[in-house]
N, C-alpha and C positions, 0 to 999 in steps of 0.2 A: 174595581179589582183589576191588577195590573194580569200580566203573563201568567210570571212567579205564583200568584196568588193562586190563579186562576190552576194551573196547573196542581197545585198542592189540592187543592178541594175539588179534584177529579182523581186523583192518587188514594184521599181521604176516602172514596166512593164507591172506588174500584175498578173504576171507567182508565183502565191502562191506554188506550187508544188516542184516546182525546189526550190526556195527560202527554203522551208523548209526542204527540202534534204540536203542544202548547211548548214543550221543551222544547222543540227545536227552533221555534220561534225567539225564546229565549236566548238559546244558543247563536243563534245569527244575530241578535240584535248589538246596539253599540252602545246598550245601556249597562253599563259598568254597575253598578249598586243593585237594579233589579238580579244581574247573575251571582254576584256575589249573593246576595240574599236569599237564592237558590239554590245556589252553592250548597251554603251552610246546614238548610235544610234537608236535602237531598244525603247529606253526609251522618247527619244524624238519624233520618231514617234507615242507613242502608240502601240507597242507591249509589253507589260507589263511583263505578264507571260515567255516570253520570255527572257527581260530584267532580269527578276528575277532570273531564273533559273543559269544564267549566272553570277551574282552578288554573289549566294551563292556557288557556283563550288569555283570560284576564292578565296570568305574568307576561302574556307578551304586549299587552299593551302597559302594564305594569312592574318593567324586569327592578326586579331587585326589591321587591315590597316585602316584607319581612312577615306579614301577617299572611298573606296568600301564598308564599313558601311552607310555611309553618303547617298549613290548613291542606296543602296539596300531599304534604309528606305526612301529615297524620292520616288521608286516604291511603295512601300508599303502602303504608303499616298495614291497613284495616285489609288491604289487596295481597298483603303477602311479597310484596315489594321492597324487603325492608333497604336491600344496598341502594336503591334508586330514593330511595326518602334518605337515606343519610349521607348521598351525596349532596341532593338539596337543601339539608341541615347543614350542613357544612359550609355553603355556599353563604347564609345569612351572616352579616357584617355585625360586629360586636359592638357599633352605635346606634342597632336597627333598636327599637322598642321591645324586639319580638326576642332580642339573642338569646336572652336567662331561658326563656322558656324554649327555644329551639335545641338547648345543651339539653333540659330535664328531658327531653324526648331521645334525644341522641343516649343519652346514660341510661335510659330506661332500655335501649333496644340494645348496647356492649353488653347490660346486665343480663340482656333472657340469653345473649351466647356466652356467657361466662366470663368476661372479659372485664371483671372486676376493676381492674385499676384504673383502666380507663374510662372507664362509668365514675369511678370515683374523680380523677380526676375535671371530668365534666361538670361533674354537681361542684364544685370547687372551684371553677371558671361560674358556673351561673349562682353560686353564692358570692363572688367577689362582685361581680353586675349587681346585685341587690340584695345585700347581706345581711336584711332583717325581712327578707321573704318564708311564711312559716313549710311551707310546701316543700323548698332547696331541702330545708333541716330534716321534714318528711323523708324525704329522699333516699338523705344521709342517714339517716335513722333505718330506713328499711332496709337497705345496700348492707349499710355494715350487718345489720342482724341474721340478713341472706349469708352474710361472707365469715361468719362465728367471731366476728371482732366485736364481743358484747359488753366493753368498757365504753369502746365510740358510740355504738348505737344507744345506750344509757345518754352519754352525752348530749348529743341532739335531742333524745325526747327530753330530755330536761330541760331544756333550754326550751322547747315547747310548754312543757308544764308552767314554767319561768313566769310566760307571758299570758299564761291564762288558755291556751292553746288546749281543750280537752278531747277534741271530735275534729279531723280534717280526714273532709272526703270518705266518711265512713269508717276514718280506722281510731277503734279508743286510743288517746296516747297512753292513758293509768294501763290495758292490756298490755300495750308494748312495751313498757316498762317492765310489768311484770314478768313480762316473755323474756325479754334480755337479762332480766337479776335472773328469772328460774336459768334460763339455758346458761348463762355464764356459774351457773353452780351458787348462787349466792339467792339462797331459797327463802332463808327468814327475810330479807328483804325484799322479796317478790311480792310477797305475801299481803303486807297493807295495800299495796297497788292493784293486787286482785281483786281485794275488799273494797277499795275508791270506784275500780272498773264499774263491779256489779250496781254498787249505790247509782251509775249513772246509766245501767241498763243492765239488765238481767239478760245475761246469756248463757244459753245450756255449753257451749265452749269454753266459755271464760270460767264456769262455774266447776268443770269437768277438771283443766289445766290447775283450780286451786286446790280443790283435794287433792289430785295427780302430785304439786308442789309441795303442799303440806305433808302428804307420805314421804318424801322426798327430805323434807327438814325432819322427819321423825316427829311431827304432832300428830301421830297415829288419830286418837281422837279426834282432832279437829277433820282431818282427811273421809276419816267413816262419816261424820255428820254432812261434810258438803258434798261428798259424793253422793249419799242419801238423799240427799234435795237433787243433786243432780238427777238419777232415777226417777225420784217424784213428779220433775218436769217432761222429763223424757223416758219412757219407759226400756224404748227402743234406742237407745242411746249405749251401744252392746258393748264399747268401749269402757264403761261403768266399772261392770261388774269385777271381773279381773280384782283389781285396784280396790275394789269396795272390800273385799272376799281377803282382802290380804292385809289393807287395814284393820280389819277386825280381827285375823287371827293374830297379828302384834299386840292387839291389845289382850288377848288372850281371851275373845268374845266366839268359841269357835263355833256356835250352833249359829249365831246369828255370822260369822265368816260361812258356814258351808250352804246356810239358805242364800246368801247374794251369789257363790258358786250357782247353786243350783236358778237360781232366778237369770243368770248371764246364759247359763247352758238351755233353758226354756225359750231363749230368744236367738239366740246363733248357735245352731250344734254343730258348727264347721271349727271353732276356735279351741285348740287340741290343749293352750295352757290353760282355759277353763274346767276343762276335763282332769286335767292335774291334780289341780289345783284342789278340784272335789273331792280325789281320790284321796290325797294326802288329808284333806280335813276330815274326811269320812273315816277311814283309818284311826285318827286322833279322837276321834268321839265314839269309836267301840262299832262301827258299822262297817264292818268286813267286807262284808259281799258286796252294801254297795260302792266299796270303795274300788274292791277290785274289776267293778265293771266300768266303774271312771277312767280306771287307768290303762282297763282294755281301750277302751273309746278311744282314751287320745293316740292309743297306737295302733288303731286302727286307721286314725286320720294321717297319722305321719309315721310309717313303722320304723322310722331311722333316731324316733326322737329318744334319746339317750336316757335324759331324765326321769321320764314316765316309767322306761323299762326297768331302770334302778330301784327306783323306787316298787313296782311290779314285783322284781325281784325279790325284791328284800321280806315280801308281805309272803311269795313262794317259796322262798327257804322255809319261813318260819312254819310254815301249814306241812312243809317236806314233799312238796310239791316239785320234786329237784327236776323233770323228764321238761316242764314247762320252761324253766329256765334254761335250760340244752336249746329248748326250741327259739326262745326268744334272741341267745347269742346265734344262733345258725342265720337267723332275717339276716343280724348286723354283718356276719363274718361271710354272707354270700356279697353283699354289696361294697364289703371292702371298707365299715365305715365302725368297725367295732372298736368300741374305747377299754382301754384295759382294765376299769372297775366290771364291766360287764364280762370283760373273759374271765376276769380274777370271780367272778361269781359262779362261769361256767366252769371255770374248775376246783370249785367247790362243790357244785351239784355232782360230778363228774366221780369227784370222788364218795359222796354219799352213795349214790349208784353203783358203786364199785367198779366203775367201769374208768380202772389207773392207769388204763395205755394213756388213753385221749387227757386225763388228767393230769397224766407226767409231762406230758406235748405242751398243755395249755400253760402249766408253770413254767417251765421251761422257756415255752416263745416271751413271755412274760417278764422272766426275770431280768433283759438288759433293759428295762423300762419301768420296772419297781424297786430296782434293787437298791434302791434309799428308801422306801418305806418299811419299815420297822414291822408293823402288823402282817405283811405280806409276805417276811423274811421269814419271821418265825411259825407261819404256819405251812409254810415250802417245806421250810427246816424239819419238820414234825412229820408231813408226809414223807419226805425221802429217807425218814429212818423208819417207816410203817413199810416201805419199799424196800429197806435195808441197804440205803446208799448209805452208808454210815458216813464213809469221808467226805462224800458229798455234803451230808448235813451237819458236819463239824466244820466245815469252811466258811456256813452258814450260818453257824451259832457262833462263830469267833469275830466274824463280823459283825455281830446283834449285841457282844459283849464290849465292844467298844464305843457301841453307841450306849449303854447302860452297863456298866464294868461292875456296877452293884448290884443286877437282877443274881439272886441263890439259887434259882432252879438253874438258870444258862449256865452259872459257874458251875453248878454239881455234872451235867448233861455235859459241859467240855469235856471235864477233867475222866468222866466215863469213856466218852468216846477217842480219846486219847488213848487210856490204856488200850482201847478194842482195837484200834487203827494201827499203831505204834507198838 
């Protein structure tokens, strides 16, 4: 048992002392293959500094070896050194053995700073070096898919699929496929590749992303059923539910949409569109109260969220609940972040309440922001003549009358407030 050896099976033991007595031995010595051998080791462990130290010893008796370049600059990475490794990448000569693979390093470390083109241009240089290497195509295949150019990355994994290529380094190619058709929008054909993925491993991922995709192409059904299995395997998998709960109200399945609601909200009570989403099914199936405590919930986890209160709203008018809905636009209108279907509701409660100052205010700040909606014109229109703004609301029915020049009530309502104004 040399040094090297000797050293690793005092590392294996936990004897650091000896081990590092036996390194430095190592280190001094003028046996080139024993360090290198230690090298490699020590770098796959995780002693770095060590590794390092080892890597530059040997390029100086070995400058310009493309394999110990290679291996010093991938420590270096691991160190947090990345410009000192890509300047050493750089350095490796394009007749070295090593160059293809010192570019895929360089392209992998432009890619984590953004620097797309020139990551691509890299893998481009180390695909002309060996152009039926399936890893280069890897590469290019992940690069583009990072970079939303999901026609190229389709490309590469095809050309992997081509050669029979299904699993490199852990990543499925049928997944990446499927990843690139869904995210490039092109869903029905994602879809066999998700089904090829799972045949070749069952993954609660891959499984999750097929229903995800299949809601997405609109086969509603197929989406509830894999999502179902997805759940099955993972119960805890909080991502599910949402997606399950919405698949099934498409299909118009809504006790079993409001039980996967309520099965998503049993497992994450922090996700405020699950709470929605209950409220709204709950509602649809005749369950009032507990809909309207779903929709407290989710506004209570995000009181700015727009949706929930609309919907909220709309469940408060109808109970005549109007003082609740005052309260809910007040959150939004102290934050500054109120949408005009929520004021347009506040000054509808505003005026049930009789309370027309605040109600004339809110139509009013309203109207340079509705005044192409039709429904909101004529119900303005309506109050300012309960107000007895009559010209007001003949300004306002003359311009609801050219949007429909046929409605009889607007034309009888003009031609009266004509005579009263005129």
């Amino acid at each position: 048992m040399n040094n090297a050896e000797n050293m690793i099976a005092h590392l294996e033991k936990g004897d650091m002392a000896s081990a590092s007595a036996l390194y430095e031995k190592v280190l001094a010595s003028s046996d080139a293959e024993e360090q290198f051998m230690l090298g490699e080791q020590l770098l796959q462990l995780g002693f770095l500094d060590e590794a390092r130290q080892l890597f530059e010893k040997l390029l100086i008796s070995f400058p310009g070896e493309g394999e110990l370049s290679l291996l010093l600059a991938e420590t270096l990475v691991e160190l947090d050194r990345e410009e000192e490794a890509m300047l050493i990448l750089d350095e490796i000569d394009d007749s070295d053995p090593f160059y293809a693979r010192s570019l895929l390093v360089l392209a992998d470390l432009y890619q984590m700073q953004g620097l797309y083109e020139v990551s691509e241009q890299k893998l481009l240089l180390a695909q002309q070096a060996e152009p039926d290497e399936p890893i280069i195509k890897l590469a290019l295949g992940e690069l583009y898919l990072e970079e939303g150019k999901f026609l190229e990355a389709v490309r590469q994994y095809k050309e992997l699929e081509k050669i029979g290529m299904q699993d490199i380094a852990g990543i499925s190619i049928q997944k990446r496929l499927a990843e690139a058709y869904s995210a490039g929008g092109a869903f029905e054909e994602s879809l066999s590749h998700f089904e090829r993925a799972l045949e070749d491993k069952m993954d609660i991922d891959t499984l999750f992303m097929y229903g995800f995709t299949a809601f997405q192409a609109g086969q509603y059904k197929t989406a509830a059923i894999k999502l179902t299995e997805a759940a099955e395997l993972d119960p805890d998998y909080h991502s599910i539910y949402l997606h399950l709960a919405r698949a099934y109200e498409m299909e118009e399945e809504l006790d079993a949409a409001l039980e996967a609601a309520r099965s998503g909200i049993a497992r994450d009570t922090y996700q405020k569109e699950l709470y929605l989403i209950a409220g709204k099914l709950a509602l649809k199936t005749g369950l009032e109260e507990e809909g309207e405590s779903h929709l407290r919930q989710s506004l209570s986890l995000d009181p700015e969220y727009t949706e929930a209160a609309l919907a909220l709203n709309a469940l408060l008018m109808k109970k005549e609940e109007y003082e609740g809905v005052l309260e809910i636009a007040s959150v939004f209108r102290e934050s500054g972040s109120a949408e005009p279907l929520l004021l347009w509701d506040a000054a509808r409660a505003a005026e049930r309440l009789e309370e027309f100052k605040e109600a004339a205010e809110l139509y009013e700040y309203l109207y340079p922001v509705l005044n192409e909606n039709t429904e909101f014109l004529a119900e303005y229109g309506y109050f300012l003549l309960e107000e007895g703004n009559r010209e007001q609301a003949l300004s306002l029915f003359e311009k609801l009358l050219k949007e429909e020049p046929l409605n009889d009530e607007w034309i009888e309502l003009v031609e009266r407030l004509k005579m009263d104004v005129y």
